[in-house]
C-alpha positions in Angstrom: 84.2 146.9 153.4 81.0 148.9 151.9 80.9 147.0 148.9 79.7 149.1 146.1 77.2 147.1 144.4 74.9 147.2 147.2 75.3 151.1 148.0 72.4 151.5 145.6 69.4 149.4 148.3 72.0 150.9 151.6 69.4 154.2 152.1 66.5 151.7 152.0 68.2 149.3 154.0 68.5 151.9 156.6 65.3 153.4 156.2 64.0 149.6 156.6 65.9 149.0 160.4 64.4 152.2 161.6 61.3 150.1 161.7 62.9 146.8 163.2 62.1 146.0 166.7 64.6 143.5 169.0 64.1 139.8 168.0 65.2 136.9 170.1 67.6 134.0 169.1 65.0 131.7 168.4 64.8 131.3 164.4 65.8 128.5 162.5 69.6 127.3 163.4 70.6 129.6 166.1 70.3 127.1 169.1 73.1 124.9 170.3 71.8 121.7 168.6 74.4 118.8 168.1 76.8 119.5 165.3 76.9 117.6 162.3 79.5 117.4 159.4 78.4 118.8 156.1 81.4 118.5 153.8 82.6 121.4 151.6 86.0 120.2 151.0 88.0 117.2 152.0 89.1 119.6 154.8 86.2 122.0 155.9 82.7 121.2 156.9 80.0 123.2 157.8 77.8 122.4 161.1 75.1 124.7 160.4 74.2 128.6 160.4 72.4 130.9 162.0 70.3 134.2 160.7 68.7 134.7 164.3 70.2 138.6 163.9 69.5 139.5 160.5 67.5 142.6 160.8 67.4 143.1 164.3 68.0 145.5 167.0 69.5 146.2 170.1 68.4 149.1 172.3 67.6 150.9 169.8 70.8 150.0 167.7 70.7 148.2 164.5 72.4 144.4 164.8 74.4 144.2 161.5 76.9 145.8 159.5 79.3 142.7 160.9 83.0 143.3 159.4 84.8 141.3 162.1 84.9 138.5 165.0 86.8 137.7 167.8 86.5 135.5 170.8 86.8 137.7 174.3 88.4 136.8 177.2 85.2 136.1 179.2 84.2 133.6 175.9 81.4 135.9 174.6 81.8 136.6 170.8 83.1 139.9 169.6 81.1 141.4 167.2 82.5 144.5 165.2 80.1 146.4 163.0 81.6 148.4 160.4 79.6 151.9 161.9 81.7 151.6 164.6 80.0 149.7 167.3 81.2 146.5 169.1 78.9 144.2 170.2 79.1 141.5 173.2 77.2 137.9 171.9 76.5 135.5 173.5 78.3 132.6 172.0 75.6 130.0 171.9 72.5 132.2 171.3 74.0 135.2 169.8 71.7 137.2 171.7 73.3 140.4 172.1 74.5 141.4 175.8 75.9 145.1 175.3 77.2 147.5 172.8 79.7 149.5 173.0 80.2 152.6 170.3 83.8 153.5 169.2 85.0 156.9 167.6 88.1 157.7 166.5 90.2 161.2 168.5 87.7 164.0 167.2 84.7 161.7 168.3 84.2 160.6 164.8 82.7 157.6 163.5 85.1 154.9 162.1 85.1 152.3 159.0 85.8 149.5 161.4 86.6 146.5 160.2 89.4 144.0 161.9 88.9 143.6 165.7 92.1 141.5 168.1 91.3 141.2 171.7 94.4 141.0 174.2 94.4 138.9 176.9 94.1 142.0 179.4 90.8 142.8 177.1 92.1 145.8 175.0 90.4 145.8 171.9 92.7 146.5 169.0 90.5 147.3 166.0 91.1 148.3 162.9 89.6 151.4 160.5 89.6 151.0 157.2 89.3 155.2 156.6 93.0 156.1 157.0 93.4 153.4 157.2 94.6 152.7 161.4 94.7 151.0 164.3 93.5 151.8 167.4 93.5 150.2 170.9 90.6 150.8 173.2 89.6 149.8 176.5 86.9 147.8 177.1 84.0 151.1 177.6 85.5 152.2 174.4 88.2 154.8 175.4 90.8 155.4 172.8 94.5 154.1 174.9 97.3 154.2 171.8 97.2 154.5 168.3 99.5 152.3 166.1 101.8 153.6 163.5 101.2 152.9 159.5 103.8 152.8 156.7 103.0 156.1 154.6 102.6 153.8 151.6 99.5 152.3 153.2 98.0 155.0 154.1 94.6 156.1 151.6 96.0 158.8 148.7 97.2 161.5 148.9 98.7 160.6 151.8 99.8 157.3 150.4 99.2 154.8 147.5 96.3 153.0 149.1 92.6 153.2 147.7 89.5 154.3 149.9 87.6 150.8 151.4 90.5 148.9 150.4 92.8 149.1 152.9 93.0 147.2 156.7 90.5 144.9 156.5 91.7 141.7 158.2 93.3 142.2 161.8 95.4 139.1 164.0 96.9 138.6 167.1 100.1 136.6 166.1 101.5 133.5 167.9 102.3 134.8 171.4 100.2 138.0 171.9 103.3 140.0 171.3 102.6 140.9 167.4 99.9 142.3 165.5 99.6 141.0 161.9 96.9 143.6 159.6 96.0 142.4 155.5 95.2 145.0 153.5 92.2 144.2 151.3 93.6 145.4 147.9 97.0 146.1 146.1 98.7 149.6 146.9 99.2 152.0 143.8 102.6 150.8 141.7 102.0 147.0 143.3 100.7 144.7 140.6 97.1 144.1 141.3 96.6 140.8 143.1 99.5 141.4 145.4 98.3 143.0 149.0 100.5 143.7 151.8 100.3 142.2 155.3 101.4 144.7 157.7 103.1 143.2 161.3 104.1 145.4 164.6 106.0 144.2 166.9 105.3 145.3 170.7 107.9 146.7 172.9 106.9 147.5 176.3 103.3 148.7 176.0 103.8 150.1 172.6 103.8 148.3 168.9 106.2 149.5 166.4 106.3 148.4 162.9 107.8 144.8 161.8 107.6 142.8 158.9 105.2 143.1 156.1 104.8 141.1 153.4 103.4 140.3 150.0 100.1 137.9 149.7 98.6 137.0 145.6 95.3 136.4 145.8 92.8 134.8 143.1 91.7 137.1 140.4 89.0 139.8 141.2 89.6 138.5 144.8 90.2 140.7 147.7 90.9 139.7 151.9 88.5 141.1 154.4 89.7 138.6 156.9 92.9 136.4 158.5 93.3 134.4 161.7 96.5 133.2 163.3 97.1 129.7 164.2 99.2 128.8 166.8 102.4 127.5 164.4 102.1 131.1 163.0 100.0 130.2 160.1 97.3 131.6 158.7 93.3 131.7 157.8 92.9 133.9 154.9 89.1 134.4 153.4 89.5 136.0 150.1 85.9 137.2 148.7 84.6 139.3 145.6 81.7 140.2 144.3 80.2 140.2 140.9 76.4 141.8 140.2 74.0 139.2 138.7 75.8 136.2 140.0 77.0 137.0 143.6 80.0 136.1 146.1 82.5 134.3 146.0 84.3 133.0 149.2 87.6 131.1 149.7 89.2 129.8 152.4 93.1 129.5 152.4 95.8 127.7 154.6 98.6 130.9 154.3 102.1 130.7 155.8 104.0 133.5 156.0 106.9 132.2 158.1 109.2 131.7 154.6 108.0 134.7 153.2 110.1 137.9 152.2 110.0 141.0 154.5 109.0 143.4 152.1 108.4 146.3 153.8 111.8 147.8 152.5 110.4 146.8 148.5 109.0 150.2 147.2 106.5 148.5 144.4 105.8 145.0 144.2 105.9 143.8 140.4 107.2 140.5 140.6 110.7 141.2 141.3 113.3 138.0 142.0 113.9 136.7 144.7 110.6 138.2 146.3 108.9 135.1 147.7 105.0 136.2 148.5 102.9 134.3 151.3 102.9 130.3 150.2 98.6 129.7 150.1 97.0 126.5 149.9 93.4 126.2 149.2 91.2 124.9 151.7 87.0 125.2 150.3 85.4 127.1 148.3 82.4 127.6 150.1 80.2 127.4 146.7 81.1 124.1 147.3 79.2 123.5 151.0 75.8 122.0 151.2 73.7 125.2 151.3 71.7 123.5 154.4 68.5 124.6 153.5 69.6 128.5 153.6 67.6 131.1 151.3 69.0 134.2 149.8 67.6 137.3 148.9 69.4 138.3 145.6 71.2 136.1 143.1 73.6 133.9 144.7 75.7 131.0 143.3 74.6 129.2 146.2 72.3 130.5 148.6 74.3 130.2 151.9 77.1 133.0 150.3 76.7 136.2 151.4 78.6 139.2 151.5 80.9 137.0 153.9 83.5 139.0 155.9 84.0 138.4 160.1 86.0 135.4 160.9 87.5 134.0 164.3 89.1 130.3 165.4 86.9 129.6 168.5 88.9 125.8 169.6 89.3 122.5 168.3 87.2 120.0 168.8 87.2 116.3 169.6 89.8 115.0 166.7 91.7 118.4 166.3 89.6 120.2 163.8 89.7 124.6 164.4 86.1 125.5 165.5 85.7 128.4 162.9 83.3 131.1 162.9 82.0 133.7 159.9 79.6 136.5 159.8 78.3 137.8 156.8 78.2 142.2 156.7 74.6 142.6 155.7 75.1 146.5 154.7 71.9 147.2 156.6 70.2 145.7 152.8 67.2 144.6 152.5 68.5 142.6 149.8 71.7 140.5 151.9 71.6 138.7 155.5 73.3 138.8 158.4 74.4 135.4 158.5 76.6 133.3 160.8 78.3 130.2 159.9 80.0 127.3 161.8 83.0 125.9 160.3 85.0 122.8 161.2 89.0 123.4 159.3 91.2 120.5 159.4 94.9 122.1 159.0 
């Protein structure tokens, strides 16, 4: 998501990359340099970070915008920009290795922001302007479109508000089910309460499943979830508050108990309604900030406008290998910013 406090520096920011030529992943962090635990929590550490892409280029195309991860089928990182391109990283460097540009059935540009990859390589990315849910081929060619609940979609269509719609977008447990958050509560829903849309496929096609209700923290939204293999979930909640900066949570979710309440017209706390269970994992104010700078005020200077996030492994003792990306909104004043996670769960 756009967020709207930065809109005001975005036509500089722009103006800025026009000028950027292609860096290399040398900088500070970016190299494959033995891991070490930095707690944040009793149950997430950070390894390090890396800004070797902030402000860069590739062929001509700006490297930012980041709204979504995912690991491919080759290994290489998945990198969806939000201006609809989807970039190939590699996943020690992050150098960039190609770029493909997406568009929606007119040729259109997209709000992308949630990116799945299947294990055939389909890309199943999200769009936050309907909102919808697309499935491309690997050189970009639109193959299906999914189906939305008329309640999600933006008004007047629906009850849903522009840029806060699908944001986060998961392969469930399986490759056989889609789960997609959307970032903010639905017209005639209490505010706090978003809905997690699922599909089902059948055949070749997805049809609509489940959905159900997810409370997050106050002034919170969720740009981003990530299916474990027991069918729970990652979900990073974030907000953003001028003066002070982000804040960025990290919740265990588990939705497996949780009411199907795609049949619920509005959600206002009726009985018997029993919303996603959410335990906290970090607050990432909390992590060591690692020696990290930030260009406007920040609680801590790693945050950022955090918003990609994929599960890349475990490693030696079980931990999930975890990876963010921070959307820079081509600013001057916010980073592209990749962080390495270990999640105990």
């Amino acid at each position: 998501m756009r967020l709207r406090s930065v809109l005001a520096g975005l036509a500089a920011g722009l103006a800025a990359a026009t000028c950027l030529t292609a860096a290399g992943p040398a900088p500070a962090h970016a190299g494959p340099e033995p891991d070490h635990d930095h707690p944040c929590s009793p149950r997430v550490s950070i390894q390090r970070f890396s800004d070797a892409l902030d402000k860069t280029t590739y062929h001509g195309i700006f490297v930012g915008n980041f709204s979504a991860l995912a690991v491919d089928t080759d290994g290489s990182l998945a990198a969806l920009e939000d201006r609809s391109v989807l970039f190939d990283l590699d996943p020690v460097t992050l150098r960039p290795k190609a770029a493909v540009r997406l568009a929606d059935e007119n040729g259109a540009e997209l709000d992308s922001e949630g990116i799945a990859v299947e294990k055939d390589g389909t890309r199943l990315v999200s769009s936050e302007t309907e909102p919808s849910v697309r499935r491309y081929s690997r050189d970009g060619r639109i193959l299906d479109r999914l189906p939305v609940p008329p309640a999600l979609l933006v008004a007047p269509a629906g009850r849903a508000t522009p840029n806060q719609t699908f944001e986060g977008l998961t392969p469930l447990p399986g490759g056989r089910a889609l789960l997609a958050a959307m970032e903010g509560a639905i017209a005639g829903d209490s505010p706090g309460i978003v809905r997690f849309q699922t599909w089902q496929r059948h055949h070749d096609r997805f049809r609509l499943a489940a959905q159900y209700a997810y409370r997050t923290d106050p002034g919170l939204g969720v740009p981003e979830v990530q299916a474990l293999p027991d069918g729970r979930l990652l979900v990073l909640e974030r907000g953003f508050t001028a003066g002070y900066g982000n804040t960025v949570r990290l919740y265990l979710a588990d939705p497996r108990h949780a009411t199907d309440t795609s049949g619920i017209t509005y959600l206002t706390g009726q009985p018997g309604v029993r919303p996603v269970g959410k335990t906290l994992l970090a607050d990432l104010v909390t992590c060591p900030s690692l020696g990290a700078t930030a260009k406007q005020p920040q609680p801590n200077p790693l945050l950022d406008n955090i918003e990609g996030m994929t599960i890349t492994g475990r490693d030696r003792t079980g931990r999930l290998k975890v990876v963010l990306v921070s959307d820079d909104n081509a600013n001057p004043a916010q980073t592209t910013r990749f962080y390495y996670l270990r999640v105990r769960v």
